[in-house]
Z-matrix of the N, CA and C atoms (Angstrom, degrees):
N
C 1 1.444
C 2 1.530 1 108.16
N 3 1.424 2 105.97 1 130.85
C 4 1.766 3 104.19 2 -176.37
C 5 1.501 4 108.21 3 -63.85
N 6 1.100 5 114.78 4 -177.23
C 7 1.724 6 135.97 5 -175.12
C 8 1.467 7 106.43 6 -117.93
N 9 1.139 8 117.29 7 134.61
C 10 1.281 9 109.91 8 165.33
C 11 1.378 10 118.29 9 -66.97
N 12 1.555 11 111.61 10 147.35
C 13 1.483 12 109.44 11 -168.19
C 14 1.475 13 100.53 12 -140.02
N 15 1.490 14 124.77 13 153.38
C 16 1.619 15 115.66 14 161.91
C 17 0.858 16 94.84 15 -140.22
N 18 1.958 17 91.51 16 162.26
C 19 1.353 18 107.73 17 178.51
C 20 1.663 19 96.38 18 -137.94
N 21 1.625 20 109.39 19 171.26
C 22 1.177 21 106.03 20 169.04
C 23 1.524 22 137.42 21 -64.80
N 24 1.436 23 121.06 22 130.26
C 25 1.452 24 115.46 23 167.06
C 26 1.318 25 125.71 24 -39.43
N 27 1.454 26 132.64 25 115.84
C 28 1.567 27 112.33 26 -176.35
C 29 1.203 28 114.85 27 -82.61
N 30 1.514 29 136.10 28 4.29
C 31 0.984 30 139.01 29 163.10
C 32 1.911 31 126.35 30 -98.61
N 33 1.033 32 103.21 31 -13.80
C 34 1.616 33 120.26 32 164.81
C 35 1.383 34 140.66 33 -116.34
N 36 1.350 35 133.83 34 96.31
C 37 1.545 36 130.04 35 -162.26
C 38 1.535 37 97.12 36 -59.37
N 39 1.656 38 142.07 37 -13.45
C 40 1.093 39 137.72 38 172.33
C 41 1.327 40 128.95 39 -104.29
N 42 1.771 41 109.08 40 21.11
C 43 1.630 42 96.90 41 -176.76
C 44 1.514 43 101.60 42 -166.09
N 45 1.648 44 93.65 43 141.33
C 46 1.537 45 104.46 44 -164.33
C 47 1.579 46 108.32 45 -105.61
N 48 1.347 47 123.06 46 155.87
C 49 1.264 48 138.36 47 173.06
C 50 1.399 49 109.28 48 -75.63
N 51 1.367 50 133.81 49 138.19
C 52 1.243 51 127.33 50 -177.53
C 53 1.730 52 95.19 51 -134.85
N 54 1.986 53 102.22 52 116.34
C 55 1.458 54 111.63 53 -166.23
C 56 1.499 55 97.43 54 -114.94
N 57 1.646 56 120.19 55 163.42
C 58 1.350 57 139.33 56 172.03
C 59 1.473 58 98.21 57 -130.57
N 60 1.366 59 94.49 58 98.33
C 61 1.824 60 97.15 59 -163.50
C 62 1.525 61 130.49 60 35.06
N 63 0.935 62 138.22 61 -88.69
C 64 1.442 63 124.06 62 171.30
C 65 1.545 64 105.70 63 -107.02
N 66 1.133 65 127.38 64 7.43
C 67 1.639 66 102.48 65 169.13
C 68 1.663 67 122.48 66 -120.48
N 69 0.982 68 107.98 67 148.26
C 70 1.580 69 112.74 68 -155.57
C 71 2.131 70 94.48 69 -83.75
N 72 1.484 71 96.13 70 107.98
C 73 1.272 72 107.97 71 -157.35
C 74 2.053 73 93.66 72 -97.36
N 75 1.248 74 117.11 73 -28.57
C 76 1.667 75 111.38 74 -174.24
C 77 0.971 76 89.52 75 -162.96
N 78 1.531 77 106.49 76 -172.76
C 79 1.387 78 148.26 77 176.37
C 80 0.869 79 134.12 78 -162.26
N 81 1.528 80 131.74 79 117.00
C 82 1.307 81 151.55 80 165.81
C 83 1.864 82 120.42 81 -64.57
N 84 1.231 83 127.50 82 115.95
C 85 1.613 84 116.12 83 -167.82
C 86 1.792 85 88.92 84 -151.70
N 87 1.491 86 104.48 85 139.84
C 88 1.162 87 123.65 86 145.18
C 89 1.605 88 106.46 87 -33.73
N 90 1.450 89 112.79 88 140.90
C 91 1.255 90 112.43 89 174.66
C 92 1.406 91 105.77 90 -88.38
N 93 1.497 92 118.26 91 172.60
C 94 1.689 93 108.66 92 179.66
C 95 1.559 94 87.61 93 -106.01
N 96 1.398 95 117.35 94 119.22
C 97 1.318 96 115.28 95 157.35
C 98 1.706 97 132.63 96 -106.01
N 99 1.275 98 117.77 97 172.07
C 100 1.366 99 112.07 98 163.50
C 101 1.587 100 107.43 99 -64.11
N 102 1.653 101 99.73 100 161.29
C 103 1.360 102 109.42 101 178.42
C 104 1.551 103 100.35 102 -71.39
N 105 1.170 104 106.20 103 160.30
C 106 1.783 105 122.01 104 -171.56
C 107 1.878 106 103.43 105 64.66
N 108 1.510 107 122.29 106 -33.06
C 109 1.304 108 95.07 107 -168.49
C 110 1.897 109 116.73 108 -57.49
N 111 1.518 110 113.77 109 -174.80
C 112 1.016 111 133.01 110 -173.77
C 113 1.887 112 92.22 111 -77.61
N 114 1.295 113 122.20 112 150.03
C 115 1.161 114 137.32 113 174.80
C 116 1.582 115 115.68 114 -102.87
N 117 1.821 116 97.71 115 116.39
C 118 1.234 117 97.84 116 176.38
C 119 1.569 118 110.87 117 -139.51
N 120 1.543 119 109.22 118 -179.01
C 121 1.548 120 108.79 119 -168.42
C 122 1.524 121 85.12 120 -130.54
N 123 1.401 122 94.61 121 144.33
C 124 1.490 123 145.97 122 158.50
C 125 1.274 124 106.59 123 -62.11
N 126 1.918 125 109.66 124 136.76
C 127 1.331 126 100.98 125 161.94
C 128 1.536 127 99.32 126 -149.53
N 129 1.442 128 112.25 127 152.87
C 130 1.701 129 98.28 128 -173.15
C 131 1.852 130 94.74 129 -152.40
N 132 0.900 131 103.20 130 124.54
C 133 1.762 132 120.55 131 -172.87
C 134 1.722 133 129.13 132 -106.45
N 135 1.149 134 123.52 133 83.34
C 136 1.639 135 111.17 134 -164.41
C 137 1.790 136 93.13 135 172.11
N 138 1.175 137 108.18 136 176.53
C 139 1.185 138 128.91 137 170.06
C 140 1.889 139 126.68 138 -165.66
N 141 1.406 140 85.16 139 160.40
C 142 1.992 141 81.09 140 -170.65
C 143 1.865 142 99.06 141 -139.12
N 144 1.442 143 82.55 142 134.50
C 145 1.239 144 138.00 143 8.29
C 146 1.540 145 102.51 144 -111.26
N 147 1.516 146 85.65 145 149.84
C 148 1.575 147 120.42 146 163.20
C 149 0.605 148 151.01 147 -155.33
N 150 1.635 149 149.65 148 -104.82
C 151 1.594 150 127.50 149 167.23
C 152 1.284 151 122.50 150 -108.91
N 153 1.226 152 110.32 151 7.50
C 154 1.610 153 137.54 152 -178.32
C 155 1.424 154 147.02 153 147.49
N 156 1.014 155 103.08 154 -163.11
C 157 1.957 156 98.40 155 -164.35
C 158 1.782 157 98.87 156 -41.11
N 159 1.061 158 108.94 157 -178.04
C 160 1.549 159 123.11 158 178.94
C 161 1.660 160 95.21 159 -117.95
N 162 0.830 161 131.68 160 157.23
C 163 1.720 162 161.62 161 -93.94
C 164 1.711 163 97.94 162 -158.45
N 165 1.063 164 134.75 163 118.80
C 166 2.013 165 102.92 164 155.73
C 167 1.738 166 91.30 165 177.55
N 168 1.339 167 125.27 166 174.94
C 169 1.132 168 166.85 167 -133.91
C 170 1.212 169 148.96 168 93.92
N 171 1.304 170 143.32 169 166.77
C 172 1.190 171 149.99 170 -136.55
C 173 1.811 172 116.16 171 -103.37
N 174 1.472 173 106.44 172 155.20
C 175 1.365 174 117.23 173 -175.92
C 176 1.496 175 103.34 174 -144.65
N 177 1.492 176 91.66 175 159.87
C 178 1.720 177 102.13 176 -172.64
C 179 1.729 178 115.11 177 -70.53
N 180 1.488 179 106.10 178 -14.84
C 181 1.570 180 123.79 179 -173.57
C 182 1.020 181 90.29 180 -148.96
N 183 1.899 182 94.26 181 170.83
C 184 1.529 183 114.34 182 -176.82
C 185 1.760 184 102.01 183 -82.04
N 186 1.427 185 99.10 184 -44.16
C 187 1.945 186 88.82 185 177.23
C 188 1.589 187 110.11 186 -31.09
N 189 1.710 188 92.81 187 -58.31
C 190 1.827 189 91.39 188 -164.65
C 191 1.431 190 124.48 189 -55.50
N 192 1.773 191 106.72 190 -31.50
C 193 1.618 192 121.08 191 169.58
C 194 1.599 193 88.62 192 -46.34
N 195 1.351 194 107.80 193 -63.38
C 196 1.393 195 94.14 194 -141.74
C 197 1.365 196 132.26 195 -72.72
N 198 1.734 197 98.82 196 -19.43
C 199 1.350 198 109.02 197 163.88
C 200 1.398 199 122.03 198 -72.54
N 201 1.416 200 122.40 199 -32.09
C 202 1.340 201 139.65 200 138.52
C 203 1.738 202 117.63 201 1.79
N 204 1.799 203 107.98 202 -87.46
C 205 0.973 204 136.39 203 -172.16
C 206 2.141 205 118.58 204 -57.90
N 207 1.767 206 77.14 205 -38.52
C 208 2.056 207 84.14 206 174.09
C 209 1.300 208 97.11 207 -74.04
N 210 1.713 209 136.99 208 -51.25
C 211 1.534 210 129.06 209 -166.62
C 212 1.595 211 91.77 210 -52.20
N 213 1.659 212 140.09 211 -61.79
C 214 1.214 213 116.68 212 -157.88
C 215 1.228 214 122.84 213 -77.45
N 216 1.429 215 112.73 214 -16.56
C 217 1.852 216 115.79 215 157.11
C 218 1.332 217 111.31 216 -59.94
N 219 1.444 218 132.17 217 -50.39
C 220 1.156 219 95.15 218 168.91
C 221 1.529 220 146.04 219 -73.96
N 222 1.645 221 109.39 220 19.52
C 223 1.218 222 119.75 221 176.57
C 224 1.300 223 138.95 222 -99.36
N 225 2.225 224 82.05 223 -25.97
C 226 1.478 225 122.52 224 151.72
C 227 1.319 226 128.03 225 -43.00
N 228 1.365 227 96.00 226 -57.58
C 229 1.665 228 107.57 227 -151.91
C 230 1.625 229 96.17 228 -79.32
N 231 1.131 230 122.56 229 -36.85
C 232 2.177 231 97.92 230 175.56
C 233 1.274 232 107.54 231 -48.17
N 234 1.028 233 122.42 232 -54.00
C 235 1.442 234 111.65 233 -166.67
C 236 1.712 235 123.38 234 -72.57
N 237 1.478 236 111.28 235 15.44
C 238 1.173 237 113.75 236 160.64
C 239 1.580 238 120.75 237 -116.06
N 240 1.816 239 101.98 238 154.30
C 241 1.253 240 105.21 239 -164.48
C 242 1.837 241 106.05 240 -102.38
N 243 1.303 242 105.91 241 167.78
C 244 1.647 243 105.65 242 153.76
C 245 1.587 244 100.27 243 -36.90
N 246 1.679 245 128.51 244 -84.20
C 247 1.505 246 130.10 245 -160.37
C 248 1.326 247 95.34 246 -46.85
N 249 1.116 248 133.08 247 -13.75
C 250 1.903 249 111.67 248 -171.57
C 251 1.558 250 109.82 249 -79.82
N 252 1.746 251 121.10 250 -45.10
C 253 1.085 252 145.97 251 170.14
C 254 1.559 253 97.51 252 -57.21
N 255 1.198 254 140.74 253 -44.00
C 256 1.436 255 135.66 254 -126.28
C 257 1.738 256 75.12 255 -114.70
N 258 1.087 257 138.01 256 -42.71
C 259 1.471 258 127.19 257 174.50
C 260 1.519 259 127.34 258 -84.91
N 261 1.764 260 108.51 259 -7.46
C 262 1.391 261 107.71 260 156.36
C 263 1.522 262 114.08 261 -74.62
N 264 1.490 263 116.82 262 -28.10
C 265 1.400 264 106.37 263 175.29
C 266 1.130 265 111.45 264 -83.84
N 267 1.315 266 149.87 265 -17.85
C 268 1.212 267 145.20 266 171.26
C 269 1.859 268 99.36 267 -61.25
N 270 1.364 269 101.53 268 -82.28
C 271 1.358 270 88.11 269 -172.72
C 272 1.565 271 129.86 270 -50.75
N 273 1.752 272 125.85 271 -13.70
C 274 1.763 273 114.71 272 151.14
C 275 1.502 274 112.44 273 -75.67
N 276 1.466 275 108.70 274 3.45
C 277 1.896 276 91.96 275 170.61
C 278 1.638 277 115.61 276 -97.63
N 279 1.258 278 86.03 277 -13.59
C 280 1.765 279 98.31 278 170.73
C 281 1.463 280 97.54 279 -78.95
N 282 1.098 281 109.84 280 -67.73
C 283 1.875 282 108.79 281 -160.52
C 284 1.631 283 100.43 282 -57.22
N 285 1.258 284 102.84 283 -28.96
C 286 2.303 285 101.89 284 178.60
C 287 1.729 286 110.19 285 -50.96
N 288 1.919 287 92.14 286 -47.52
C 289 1.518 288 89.53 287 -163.42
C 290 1.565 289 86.83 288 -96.12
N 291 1.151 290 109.12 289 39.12
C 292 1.785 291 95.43 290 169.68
C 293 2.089 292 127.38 291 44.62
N 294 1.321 293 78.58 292 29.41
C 295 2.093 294 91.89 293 -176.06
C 296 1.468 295 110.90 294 -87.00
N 297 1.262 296 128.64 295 138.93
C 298 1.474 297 124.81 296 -159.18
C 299 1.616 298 101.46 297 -71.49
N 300 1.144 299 109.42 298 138.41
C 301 1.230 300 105.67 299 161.82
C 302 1.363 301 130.19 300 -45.60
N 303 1.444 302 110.24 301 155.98
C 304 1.620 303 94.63 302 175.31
C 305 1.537 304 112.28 303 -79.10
N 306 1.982 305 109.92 304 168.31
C 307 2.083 306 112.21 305 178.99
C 308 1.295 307 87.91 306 -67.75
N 309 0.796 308 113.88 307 141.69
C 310 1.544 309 136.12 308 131.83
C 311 1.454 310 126.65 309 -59.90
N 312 1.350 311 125.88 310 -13.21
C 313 1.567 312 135.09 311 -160.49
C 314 1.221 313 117.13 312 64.92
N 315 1.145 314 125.50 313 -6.47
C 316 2.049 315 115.14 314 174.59
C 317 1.255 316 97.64 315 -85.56
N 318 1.258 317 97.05 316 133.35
C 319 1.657 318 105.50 317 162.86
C 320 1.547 319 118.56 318 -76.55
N 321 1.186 320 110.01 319 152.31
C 322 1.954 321 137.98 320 -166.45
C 323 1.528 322 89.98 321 -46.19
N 324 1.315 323 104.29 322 154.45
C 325 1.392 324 119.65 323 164.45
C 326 1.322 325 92.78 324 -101.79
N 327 1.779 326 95.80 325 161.29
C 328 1.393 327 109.29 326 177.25
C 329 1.789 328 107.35 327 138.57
């Protein structure tokens, strides 16, 4: 069974990717606060698709995010299957080679 691992956001000097071997399972981020408030971090746990909502709130530090974020993966992760994993990679091999998603049957807004 993989380990959770992070790496840095390449788009944020304040927020890390949180992976379960190849799929990008959370994220850890500086919160955006008002000036003068207290500084806190964000944490948000889940992925889609999968077996449900995503997981997340905040801590006074990144330790606490982060210890935070592994307790709700492991609360996460039973309730996911092989097909949950096996259709998040399908759908980043579509979006890699840029292939339209599949209809869904709802018709377009607008």
């Amino acid at each position: 069974m993989p380990e959770l691992t992070r790496r840095p956001d390449p788009h944020r000097c304040d927020s890390w990717h949180v992976y379960y071997g190849d799929i990008h399972v959370g994220t850890i981020a500086r919160a955006v606060a008002l000036r003068n408030a207290i500084t806190q971090w964000k944490w948000s746990c889940g992925f889609y698709p999968g077996p449900g909502d995503q997981l997340g709130g905040t801590a006074d530090t990144f330790a606490e995010a982060r210890v935070a974020l592994k307790a709700a993966w492991q609360d996460y992760l039973p309730r996911c299957t092989k097909s949950d994993f096996q259709a998040w990679r399908e759908q980043h091999r579509r979006f890699d080679r840029a292939e339209p998603m599949p209809h869904d049957g709802r018709a377009p807004h607008g």
